[in-house]
PDB file as gemmi writes it, atoms N, CA and C in Angstrom:
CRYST1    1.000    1.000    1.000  90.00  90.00  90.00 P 1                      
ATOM      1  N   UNK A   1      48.841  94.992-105.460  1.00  0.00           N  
ATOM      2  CA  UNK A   1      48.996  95.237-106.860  1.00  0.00           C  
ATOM      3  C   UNK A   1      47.740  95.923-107.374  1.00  0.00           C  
ATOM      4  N   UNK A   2      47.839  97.191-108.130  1.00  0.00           N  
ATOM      5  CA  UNK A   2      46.511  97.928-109.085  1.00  0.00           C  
ATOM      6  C   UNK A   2      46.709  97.203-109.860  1.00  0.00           C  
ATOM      7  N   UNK A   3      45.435  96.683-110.467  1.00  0.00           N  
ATOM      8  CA  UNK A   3      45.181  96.370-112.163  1.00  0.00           C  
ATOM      9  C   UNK A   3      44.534  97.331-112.717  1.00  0.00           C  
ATOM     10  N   UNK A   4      44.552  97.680-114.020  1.00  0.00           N  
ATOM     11  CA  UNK A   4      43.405  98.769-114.070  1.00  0.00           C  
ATOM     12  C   UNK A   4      43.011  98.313-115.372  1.00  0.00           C  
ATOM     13  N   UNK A   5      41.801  98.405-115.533  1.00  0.00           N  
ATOM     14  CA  UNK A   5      40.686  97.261-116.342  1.00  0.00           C  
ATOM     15  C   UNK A   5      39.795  98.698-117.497  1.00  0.00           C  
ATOM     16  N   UNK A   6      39.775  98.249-118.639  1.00  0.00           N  
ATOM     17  CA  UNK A   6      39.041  99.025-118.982  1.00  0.00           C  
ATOM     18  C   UNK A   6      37.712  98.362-120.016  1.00  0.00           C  
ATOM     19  N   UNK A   7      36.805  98.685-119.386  1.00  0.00           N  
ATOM     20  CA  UNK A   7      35.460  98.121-119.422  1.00  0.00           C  
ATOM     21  C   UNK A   7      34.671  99.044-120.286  1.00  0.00           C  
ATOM     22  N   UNK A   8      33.486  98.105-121.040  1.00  0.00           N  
ATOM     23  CA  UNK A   8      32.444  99.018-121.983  1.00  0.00           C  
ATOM     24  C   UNK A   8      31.558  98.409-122.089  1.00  0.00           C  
ATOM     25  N   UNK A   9      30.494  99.299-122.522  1.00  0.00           N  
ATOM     26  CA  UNK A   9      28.893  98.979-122.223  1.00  0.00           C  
ATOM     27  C   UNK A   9      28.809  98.589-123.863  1.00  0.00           C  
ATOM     28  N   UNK A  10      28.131  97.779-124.749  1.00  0.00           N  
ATOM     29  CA  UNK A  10      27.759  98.117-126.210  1.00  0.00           C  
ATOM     30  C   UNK A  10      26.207  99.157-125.815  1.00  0.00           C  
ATOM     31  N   UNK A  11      26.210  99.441-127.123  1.00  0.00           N  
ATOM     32  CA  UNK A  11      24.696  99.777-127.060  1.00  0.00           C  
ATOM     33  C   UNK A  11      23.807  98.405-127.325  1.00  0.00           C  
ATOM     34  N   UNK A  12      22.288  99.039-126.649  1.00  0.00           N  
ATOM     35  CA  UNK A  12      21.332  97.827-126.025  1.00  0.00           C  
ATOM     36  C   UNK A  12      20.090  98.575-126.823  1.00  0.00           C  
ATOM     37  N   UNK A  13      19.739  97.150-127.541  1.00  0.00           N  
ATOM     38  CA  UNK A  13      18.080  97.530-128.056  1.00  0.00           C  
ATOM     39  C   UNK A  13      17.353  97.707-126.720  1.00  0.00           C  
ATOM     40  N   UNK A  14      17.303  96.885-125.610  1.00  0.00           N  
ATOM     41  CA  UNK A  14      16.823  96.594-124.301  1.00  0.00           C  
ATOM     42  C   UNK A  14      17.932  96.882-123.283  1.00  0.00           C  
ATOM     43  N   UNK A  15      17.216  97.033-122.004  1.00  0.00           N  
ATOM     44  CA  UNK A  15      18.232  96.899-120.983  1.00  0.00           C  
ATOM     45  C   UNK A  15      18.470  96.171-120.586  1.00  0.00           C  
ATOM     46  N   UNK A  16      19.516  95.559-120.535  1.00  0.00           N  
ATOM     47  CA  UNK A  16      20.542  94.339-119.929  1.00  0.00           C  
ATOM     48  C   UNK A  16      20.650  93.398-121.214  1.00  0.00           C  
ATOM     49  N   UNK A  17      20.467  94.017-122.350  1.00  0.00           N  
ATOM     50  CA  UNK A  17      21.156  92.678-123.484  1.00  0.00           C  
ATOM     51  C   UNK A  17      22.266  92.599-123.288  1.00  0.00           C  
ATOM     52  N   UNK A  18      23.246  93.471-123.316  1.00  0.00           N  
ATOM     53  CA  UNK A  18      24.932  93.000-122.866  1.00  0.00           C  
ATOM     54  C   UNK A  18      25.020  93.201-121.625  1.00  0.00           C  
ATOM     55  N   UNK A  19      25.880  92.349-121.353  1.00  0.00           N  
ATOM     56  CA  UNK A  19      26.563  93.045-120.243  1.00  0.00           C  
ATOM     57  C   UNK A  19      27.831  93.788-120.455  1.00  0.00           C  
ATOM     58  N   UNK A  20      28.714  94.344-119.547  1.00  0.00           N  
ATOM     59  CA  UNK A  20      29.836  94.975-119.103  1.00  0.00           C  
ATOM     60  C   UNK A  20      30.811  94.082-120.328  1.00  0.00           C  
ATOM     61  N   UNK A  21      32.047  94.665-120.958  1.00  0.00           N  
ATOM     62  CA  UNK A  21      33.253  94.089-121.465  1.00  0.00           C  
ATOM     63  C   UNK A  21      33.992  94.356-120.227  1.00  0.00           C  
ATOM     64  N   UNK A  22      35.210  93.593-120.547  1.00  0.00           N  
ATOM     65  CA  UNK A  22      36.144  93.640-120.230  1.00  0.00           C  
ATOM     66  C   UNK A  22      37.535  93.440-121.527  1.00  0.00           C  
ATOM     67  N   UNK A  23      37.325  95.054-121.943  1.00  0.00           N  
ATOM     68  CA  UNK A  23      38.326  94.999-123.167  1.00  0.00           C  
ATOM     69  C   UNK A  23      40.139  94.762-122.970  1.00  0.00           C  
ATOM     70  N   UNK A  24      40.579  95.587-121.695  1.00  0.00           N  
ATOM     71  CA  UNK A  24      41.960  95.262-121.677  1.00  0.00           C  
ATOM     72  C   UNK A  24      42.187  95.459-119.859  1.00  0.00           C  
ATOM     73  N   UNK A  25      43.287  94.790-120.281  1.00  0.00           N  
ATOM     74  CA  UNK A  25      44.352  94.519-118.452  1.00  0.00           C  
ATOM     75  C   UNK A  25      45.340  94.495-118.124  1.00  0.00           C  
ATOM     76  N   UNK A  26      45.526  96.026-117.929  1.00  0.00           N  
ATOM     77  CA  UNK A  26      47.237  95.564-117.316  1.00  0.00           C  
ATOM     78  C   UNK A  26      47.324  96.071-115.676  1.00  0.00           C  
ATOM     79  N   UNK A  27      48.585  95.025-115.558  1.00  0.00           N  
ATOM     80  CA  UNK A  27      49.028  95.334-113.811  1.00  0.00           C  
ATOM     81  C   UNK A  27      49.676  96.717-114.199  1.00  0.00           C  
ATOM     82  N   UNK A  28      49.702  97.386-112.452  1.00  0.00           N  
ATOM     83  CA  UNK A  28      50.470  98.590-112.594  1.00  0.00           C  
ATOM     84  C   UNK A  28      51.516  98.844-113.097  1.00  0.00           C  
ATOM     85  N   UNK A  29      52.287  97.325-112.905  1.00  0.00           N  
ATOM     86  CA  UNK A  29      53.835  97.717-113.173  1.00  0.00           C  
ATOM     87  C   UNK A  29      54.286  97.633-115.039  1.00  0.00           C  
ATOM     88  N   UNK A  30      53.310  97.369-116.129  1.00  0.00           N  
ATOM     89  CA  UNK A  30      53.132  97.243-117.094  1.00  0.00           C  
ATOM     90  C   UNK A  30      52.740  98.318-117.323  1.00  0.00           C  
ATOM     91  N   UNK A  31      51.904  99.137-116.814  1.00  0.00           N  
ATOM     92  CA  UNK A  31      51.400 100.548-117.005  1.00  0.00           C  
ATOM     93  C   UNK A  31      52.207 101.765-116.781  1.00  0.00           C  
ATOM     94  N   UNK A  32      53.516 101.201-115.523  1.00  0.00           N  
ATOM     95  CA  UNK A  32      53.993 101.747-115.552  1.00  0.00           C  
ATOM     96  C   UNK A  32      55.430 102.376-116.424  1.00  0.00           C  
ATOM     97  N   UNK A  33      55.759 100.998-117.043  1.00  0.00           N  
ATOM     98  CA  UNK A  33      56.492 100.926-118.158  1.00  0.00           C  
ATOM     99  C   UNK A  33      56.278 101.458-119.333  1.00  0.00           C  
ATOM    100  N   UNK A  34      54.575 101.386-119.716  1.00  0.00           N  
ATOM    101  CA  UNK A  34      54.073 101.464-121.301  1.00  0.00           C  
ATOM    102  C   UNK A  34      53.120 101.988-120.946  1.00  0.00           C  
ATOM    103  N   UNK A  35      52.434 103.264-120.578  1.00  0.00           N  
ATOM    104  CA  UNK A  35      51.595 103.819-120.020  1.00  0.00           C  
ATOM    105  C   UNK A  35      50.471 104.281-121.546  1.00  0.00           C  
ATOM    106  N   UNK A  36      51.285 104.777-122.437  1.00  0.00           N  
ATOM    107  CA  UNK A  36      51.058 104.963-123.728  1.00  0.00           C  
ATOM    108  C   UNK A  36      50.073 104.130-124.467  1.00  0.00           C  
ATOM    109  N   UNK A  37      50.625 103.132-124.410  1.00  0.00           N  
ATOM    110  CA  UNK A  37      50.130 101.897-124.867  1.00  0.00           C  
ATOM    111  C   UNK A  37      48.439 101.642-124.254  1.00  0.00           C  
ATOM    112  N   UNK A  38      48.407 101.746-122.828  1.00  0.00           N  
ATOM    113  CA  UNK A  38      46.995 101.503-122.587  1.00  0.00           C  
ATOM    114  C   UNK A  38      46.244 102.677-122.624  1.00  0.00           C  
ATOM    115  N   UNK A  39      46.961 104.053-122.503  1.00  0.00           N  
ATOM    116  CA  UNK A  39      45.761 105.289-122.872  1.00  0.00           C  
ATOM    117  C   UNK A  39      45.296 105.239-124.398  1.00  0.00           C  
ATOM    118  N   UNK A  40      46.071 104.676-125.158  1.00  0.00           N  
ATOM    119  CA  UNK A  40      45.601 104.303-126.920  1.00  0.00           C  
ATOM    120  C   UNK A  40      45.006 103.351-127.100  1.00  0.00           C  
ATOM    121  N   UNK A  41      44.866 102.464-126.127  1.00  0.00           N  
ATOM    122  CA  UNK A  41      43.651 101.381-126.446  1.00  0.00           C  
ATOM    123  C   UNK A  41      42.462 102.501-125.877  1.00  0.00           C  
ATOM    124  N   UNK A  42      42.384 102.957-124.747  1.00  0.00           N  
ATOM    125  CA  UNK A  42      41.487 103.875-124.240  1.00  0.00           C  
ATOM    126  C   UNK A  42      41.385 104.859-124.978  1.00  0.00           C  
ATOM    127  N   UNK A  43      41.844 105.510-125.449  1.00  0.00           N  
ATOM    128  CA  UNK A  43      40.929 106.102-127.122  1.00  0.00           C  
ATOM    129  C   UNK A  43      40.400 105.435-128.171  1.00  0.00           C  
ATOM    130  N   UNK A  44      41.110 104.584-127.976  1.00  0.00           N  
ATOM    131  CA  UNK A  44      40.638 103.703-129.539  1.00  0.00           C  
ATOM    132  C   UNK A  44      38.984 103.218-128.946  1.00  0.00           C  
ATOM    133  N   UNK A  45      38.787 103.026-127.551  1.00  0.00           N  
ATOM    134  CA  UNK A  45      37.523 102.281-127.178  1.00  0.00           C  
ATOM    135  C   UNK A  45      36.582 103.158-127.651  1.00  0.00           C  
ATOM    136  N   UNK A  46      37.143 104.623-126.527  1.00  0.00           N  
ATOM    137  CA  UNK A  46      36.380 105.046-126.738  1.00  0.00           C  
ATOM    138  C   UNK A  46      35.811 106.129-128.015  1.00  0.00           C  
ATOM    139  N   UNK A  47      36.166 106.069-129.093  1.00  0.00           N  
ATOM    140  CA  UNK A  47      36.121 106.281-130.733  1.00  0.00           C  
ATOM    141  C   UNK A  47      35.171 105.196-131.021  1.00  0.00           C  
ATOM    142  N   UNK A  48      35.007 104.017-130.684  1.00  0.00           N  
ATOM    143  CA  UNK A  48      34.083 103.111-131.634  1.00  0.00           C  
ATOM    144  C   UNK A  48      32.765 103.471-130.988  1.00  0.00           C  
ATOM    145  N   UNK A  49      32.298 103.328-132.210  1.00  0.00           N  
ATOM    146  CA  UNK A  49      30.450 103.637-131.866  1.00  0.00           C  
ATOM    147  C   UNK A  49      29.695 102.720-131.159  1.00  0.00           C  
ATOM    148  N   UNK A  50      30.182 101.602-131.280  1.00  0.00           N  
ATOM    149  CA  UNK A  50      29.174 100.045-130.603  1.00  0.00           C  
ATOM    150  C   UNK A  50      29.188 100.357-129.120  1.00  0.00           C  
ATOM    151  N   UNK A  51      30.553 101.408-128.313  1.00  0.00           N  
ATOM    152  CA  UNK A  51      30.211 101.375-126.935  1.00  0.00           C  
ATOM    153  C   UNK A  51      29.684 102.606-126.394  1.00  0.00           C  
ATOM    154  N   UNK A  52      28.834 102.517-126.003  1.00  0.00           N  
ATOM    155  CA  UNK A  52      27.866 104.093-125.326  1.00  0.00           C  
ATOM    156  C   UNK A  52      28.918 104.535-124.475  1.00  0.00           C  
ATOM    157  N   UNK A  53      29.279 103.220-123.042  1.00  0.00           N  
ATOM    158  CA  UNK A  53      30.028 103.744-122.492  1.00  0.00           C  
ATOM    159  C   UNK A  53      31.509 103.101-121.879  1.00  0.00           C  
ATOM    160  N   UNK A  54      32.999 103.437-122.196  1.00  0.00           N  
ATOM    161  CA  UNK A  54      34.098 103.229-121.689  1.00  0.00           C  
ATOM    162  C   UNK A  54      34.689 103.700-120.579  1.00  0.00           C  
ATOM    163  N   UNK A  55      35.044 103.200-119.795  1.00  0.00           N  
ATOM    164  CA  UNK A  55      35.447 103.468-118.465  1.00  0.00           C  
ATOM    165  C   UNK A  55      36.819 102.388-117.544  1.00  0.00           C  
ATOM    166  N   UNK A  56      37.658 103.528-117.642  1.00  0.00           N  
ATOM    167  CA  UNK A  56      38.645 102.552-116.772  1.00  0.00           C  
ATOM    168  C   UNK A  56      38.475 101.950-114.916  1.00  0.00           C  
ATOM    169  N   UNK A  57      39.002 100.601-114.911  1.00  0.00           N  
ATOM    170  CA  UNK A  57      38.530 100.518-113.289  1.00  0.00           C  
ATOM    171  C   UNK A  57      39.444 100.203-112.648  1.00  0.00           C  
ATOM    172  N   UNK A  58      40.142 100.770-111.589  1.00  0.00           N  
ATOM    173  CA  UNK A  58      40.958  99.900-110.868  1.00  0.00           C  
ATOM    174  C   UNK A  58      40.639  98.617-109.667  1.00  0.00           C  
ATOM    175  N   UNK A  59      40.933  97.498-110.051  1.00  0.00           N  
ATOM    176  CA  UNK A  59      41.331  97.188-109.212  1.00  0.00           C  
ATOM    177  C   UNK A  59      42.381  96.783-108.155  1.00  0.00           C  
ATOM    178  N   UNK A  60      42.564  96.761-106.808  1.00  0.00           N  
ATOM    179  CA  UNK A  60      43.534  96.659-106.043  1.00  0.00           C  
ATOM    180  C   UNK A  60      43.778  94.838-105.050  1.00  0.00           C  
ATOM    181  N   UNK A  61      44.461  94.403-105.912  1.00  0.00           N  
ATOM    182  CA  UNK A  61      44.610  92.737-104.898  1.00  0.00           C  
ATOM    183  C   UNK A  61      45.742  92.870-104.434  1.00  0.00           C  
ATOM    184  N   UNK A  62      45.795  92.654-102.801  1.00  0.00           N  
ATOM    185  CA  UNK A  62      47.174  92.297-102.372  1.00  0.00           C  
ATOM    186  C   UNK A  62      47.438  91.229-102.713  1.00  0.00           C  
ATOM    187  N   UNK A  63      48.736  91.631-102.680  1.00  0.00           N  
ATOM    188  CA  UNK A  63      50.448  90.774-103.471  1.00  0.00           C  
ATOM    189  C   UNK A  63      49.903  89.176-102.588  1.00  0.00           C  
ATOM    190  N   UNK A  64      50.399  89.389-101.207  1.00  0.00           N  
ATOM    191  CA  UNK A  64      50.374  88.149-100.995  1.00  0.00           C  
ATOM    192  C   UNK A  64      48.764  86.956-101.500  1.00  0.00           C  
ATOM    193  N   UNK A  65      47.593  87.667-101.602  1.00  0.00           N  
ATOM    194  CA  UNK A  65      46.380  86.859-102.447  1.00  0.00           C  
ATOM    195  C   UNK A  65      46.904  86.306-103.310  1.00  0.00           C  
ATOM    196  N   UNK A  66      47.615  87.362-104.551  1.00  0.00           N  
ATOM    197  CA  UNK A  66      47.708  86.600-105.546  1.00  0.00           C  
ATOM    198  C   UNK A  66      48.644  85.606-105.341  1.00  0.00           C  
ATOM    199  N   UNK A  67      49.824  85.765-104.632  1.00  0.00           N  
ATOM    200  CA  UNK A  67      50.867  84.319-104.501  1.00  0.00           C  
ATOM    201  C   UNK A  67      50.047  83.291-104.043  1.00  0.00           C  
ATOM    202  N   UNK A  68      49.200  83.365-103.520  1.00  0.00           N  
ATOM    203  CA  UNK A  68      48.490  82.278-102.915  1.00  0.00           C  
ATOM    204  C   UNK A  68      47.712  81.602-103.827  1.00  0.00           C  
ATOM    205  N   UNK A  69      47.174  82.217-104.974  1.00  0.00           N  
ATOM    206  CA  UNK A  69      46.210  81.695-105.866  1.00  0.00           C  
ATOM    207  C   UNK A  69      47.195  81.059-107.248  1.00  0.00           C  
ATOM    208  N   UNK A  70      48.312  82.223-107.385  1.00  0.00           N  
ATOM    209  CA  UNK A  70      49.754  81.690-108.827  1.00  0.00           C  
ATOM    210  C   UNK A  70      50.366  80.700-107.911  1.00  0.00           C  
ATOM    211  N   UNK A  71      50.645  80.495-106.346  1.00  0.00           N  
ATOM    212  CA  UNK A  71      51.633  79.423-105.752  1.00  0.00           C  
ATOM    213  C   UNK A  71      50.881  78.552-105.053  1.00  0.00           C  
ATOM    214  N   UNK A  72      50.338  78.039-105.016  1.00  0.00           N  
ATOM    215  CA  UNK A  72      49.419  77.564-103.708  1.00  0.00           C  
ATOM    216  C   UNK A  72      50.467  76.725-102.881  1.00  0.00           C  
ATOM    217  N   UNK A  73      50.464  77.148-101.723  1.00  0.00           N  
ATOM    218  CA  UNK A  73      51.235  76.326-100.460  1.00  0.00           C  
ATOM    219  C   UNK A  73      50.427  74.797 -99.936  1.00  0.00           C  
ATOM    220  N   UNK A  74      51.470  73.860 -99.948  1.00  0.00           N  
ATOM    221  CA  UNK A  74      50.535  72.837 -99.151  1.00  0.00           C  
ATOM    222  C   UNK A  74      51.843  72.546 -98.211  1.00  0.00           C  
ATOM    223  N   UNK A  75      50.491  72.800 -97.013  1.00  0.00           N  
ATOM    224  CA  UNK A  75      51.194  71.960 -95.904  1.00  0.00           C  
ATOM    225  C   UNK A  75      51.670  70.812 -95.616  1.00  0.00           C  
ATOM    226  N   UNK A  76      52.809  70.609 -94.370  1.00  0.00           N  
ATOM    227  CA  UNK A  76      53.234  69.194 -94.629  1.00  0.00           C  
ATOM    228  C   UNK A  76      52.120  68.790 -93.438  1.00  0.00           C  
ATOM    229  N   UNK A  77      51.700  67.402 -93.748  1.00  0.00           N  
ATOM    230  CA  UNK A  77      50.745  66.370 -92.652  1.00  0.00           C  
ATOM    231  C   UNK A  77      51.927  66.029 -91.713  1.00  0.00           C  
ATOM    232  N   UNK A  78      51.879  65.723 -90.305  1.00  0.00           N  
ATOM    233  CA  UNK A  78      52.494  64.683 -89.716  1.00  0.00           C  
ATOM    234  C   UNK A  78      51.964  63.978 -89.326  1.00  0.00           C  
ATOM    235  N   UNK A  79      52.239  62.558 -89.400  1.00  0.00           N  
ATOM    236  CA  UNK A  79      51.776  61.640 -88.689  1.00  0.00           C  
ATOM    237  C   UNK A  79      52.793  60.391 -87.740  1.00  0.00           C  
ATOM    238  N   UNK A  80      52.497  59.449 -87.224  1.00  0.00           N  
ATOM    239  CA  UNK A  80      53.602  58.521 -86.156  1.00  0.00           C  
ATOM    240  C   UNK A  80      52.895  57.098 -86.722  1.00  0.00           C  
ATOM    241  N   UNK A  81      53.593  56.044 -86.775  1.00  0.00           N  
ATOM    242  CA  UNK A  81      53.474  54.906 -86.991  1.00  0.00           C  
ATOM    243  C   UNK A  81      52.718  54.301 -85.926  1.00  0.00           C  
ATOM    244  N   UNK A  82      51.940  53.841 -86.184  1.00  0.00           N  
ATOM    245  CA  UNK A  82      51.299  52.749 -84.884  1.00  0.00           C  
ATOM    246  C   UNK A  82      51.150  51.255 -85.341  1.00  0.00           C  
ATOM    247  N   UNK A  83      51.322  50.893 -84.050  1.00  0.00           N  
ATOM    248  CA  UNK A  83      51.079  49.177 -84.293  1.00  0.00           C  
ATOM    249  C   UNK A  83      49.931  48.741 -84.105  1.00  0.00           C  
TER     250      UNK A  83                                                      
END                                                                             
């Protein structure tokens, strides 16, 4: 699965007073539906003055990670009775 993240710097009296945003997130398949929708937040970012700099990021997690982290599997134990 792509996510694609779009991140901004504010401006800094100093370096490293902010860190990185993380303004918006959608999976691909949301992007791929409403594509519109996240290039207009991505103008709108980048129009405000507080961020020097906006930048979209992808990231890429395979499918099965995330089932593992939204489903988590538990194994079954076996064990035998003893006397």
């Amino acid at each position: 699965m792509l996510i694609k993240v779009i991140f901004a710097q504010e401006k800094e009296s100093y370096p490293g007073e902010y860190a990185p945003t993380a303004l918006e997130i959608v999976t691909e398949y949301y992007y791929d539906e409403n594509p519109e929708w996240f290039d207009k937040k991505l103008i709108k970012y980048r129009n405000i003055p507080v961020y020097t700099h906006v930048a979209v990021i992808n990231i890429e997690i395979k499918d099965e990670d995330l089932d593992a982290r939204l489903f988590p599997n538990h194994t079954t134990m076996h064990g035998k009775i003893v006397k």
